[in-house]
C-alpha positions as CSV (number, residue, x, y, z in Angstrom):
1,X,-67.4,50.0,-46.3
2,X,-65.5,52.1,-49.0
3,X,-63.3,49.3,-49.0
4,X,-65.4,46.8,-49.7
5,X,-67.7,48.7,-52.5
6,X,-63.6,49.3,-54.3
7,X,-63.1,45.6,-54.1
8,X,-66.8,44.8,-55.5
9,X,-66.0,47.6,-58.2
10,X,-62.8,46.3,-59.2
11,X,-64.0,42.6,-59.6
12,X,-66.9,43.7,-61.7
13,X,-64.3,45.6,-64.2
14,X,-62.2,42.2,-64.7
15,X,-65.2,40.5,-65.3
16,X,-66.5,42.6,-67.5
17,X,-63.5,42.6,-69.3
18,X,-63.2,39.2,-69.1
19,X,-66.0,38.5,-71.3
20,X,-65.3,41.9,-73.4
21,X,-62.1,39.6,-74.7
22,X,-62.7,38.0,-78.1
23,X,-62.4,34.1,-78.6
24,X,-61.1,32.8,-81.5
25,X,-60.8,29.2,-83.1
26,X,-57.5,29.4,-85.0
27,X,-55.6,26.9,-87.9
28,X,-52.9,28.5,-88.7
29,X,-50.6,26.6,-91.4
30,X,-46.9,27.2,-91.2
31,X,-47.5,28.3,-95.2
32,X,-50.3,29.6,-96.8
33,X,-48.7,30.0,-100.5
34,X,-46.8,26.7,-101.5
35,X,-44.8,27.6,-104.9
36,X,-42.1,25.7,-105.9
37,X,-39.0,25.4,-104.0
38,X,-41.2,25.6,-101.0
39,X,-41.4,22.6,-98.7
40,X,-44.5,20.3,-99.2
41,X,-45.0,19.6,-95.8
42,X,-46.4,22.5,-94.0
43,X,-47.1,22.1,-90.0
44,X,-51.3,23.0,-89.4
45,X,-51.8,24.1,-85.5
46,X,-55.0,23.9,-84.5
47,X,-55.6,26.3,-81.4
48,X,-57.9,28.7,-79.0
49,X,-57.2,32.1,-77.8
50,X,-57.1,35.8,-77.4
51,X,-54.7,36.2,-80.4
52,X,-53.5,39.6,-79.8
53,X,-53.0,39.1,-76.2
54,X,-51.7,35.6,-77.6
55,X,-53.4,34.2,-74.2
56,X,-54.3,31.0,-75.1
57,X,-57.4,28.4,-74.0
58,X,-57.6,25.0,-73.7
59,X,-58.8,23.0,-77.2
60,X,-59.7,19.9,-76.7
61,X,-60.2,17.4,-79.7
62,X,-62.4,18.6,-82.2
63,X,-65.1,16.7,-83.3
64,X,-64.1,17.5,-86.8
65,X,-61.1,18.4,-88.4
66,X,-61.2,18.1,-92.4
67,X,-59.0,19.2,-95.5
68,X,-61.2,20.1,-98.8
69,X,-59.7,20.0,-102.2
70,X,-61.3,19.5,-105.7
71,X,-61.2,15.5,-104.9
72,X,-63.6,16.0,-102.2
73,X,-63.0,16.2,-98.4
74,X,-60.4,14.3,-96.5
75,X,-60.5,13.4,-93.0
76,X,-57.5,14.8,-91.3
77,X,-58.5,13.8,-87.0
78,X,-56.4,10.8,-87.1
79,X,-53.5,12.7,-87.7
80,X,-53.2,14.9,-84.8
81,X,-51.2,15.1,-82.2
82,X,-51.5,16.9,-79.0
83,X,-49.2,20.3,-78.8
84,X,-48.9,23.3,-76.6
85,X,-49.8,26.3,-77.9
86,X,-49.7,29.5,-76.0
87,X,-48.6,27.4,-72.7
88,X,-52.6,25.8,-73.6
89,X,-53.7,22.3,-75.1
90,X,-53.7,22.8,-78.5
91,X,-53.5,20.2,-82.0
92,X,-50.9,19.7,-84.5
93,X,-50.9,17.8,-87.9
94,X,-47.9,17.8,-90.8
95,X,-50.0,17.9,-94.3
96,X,-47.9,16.8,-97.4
97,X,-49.1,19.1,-100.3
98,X,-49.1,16.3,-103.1
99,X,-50.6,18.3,-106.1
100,X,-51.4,21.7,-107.4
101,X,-54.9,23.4,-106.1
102,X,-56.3,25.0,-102.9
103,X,-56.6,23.5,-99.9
104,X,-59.4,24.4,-97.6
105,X,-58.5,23.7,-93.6
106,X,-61.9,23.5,-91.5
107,X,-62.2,22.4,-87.3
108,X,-65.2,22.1,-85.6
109,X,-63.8,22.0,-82.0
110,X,-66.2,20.3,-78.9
111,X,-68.4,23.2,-76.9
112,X,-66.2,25.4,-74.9
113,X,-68.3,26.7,-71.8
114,X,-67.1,30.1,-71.0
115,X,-67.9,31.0,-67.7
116,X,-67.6,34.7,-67.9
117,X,-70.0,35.0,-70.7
118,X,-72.2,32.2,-69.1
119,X,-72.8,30.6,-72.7
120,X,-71.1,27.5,-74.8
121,X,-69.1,28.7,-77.6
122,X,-68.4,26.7,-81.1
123,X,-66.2,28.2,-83.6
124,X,-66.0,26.4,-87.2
125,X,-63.0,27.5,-87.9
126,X,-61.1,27.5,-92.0
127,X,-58.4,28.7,-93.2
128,X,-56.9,28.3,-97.2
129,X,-53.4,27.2,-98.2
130,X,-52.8,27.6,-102.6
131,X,-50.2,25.2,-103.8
132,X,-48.3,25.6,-107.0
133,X,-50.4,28.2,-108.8
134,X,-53.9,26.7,-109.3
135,X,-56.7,28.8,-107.7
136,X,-59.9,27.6,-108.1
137,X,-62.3,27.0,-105.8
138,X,-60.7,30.1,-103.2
139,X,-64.2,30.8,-102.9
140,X,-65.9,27.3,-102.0
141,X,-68.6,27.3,-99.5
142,X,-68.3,24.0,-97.3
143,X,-71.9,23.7,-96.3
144,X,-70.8,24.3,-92.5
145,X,-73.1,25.4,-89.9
146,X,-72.0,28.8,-89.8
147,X,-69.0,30.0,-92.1
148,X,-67.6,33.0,-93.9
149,X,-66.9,32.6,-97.9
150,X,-64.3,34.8,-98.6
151,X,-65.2,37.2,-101.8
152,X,-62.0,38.3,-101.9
153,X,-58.9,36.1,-102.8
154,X,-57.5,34.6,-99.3
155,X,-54.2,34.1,-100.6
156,X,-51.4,36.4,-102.3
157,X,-52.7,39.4,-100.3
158,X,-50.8,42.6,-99.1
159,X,-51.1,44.5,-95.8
160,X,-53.6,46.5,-96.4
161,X,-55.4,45.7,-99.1
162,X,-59.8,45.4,-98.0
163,X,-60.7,41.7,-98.0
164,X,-64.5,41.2,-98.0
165,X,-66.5,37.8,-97.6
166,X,-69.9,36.8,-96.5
167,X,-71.2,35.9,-93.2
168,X,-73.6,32.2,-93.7
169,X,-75.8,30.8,-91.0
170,X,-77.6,27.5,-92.4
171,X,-76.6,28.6,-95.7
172,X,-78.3,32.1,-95.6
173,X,-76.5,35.1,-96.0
174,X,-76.4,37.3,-92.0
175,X,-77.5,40.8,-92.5
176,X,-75.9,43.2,-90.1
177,X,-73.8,40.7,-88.2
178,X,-70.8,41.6,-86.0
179,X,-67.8,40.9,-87.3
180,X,-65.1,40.8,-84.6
181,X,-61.3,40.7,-86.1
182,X,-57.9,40.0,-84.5
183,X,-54.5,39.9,-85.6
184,X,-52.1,37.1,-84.3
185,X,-49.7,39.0,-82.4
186,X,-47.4,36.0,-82.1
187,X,-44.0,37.7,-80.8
188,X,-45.8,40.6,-79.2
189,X,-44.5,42.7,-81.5
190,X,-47.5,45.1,-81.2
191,X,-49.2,46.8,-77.8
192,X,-52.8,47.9,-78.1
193,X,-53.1,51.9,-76.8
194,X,-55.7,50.5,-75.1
195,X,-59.0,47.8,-74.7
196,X,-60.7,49.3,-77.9
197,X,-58.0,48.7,-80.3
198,X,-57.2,44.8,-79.4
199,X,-60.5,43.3,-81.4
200,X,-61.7,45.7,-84.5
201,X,-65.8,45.1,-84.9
202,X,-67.3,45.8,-88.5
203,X,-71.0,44.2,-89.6
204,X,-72.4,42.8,-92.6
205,X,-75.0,44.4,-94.8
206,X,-78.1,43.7,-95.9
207,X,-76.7,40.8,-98.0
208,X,-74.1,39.7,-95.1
209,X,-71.3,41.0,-96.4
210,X,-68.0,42.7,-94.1
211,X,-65.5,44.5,-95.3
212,X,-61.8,45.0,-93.7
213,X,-58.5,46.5,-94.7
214,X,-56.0,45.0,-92.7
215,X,-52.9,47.5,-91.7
216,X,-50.2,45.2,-90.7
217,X,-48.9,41.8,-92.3
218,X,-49.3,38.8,-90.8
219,X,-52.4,36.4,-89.6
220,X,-55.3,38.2,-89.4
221,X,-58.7,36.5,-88.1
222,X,-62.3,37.4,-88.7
223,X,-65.1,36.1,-86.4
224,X,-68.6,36.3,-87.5
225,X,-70.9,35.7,-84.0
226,X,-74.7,34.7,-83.8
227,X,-76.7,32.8,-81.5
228,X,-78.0,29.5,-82.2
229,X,-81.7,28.7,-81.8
230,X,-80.4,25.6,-79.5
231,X,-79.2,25.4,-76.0
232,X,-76.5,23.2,-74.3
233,X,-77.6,22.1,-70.8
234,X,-79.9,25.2,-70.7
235,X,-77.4,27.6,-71.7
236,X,-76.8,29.9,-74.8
237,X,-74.7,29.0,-77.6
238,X,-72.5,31.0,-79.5
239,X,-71.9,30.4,-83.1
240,X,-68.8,31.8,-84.6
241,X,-67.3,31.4,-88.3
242,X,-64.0,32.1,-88.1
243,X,-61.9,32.5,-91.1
244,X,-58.1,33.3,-90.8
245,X,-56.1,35.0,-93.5
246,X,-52.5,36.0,-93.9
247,X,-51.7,39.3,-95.5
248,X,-47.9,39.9,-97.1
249,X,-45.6,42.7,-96.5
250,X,-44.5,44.5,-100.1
251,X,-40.8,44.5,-100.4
């Protein structure tokens, strides 16, 4: 009998922990900051995972995947190719940077049902790439369904200086939302002293806005969570806007 209630325990801690984990849609260009000299084709990977446990999940094709520039939007869909990422299916384009300006990245992936959390999860997903100097429009709001608008400069940014942008749902600003935040522990390099320190949680305000300092350089993301007001097949729906930005070492 003690046997069994140890067993029962133990599988209600990994499933608890299981859904504790953080989910995050991820673009992550092989550049953010194109200056001259630099090669104009950077390599976009479009992925799902734990980041800092760099476990990935399955991605399958997005329904969207779009570049935004001061021309407009282009359709980039076509132009992926199936890759793995994190032993998972994951998406891969090569963009040519033809001209100076910011280039906005944004996915929105297919529902991912998530057993452990009994709920489907979308994750409109953006990152920013800055090409030759011209900055304008860093802080462009796409009109997604849910999406963070960075207040602070995503590019050109040192470990540890605070970004801060603004959580949207429907184009209203999210008072006290969670913001969950990861870094992209890509070789490992890092070990968590324990579950706690593996996704950092901040909220908005009363006007939606997060603020993060970020201590170590590298991809960090930032995943702001609601609940739509629809339901897939009778389940819940998680809404996440996910931005990821990459922050510099000072040498």
């Amino acid at each position: 009998m003690r046997a069994r209630s140890f067993f029962i325990a133990c599988a209600f801690v990994l499933v608890f922990l299981g859904a504790a984990r953080a989910h995050f849609g991820m673009i992550i260009p092989s550049d953010d900051l194109v200056t001259q000299g630099d090669a104009r084709d950077i390599a976009v990977k479009l992925g799902f995972a734990h980041p800092f446990e760099t476990q990935g999940l399955t991605l399958e094709k997005p329904e969207r995947f779009e570049v935004w520039t001061r021309d407009g939007k282009t359709d980039l869909l076509k132009a992926v190719h199936e890759i793995k990422f994190l032993d998972h299916k994951a998406w891969e384009t090569t963009f040519k940077v033809r001209q100076p300006g910011v280039y906005i990245f944004s996915m929105e992936p297919k529902p991912y049902f998530e057993p452990a959390e009994d709920c489907y999860i979308i994750h409109y997903t953006k990152t920013v790439v800055s090409a030759f100097g011209l900055e304008e429009g860093w802080d462009r709001e796409l009109g997604l369904k849910t999406e963070i608008v960075p207040l602070t400069r995503p590019f050109g940014l040192y470990a540890g200086n605070v970004f801060q942008g603004v959580v949207k749902l429907d184009g209203r600003p999210v008072p006290f939302c969670e913001v969950e935040v990861e870094y992209f522990n890509e070789n490992r390099k890092y070990a968590a002293p324990s579950e706690s320190f593996i996704t950092q949680v901040v909220k908005t305000d009363a006007g939606g806005v997060f603020t993060y300092a970020a201590p170590r350089p590298g991809w960090w993301g930032f995943a702001a969570l609601n609940t739509s007001d629809e339901k897939i097949k009778g389940k819940n729906v998680e809404l996440g806007a996910v931005l990821w930005v990459k922050f510099h070492e000072m040498k």
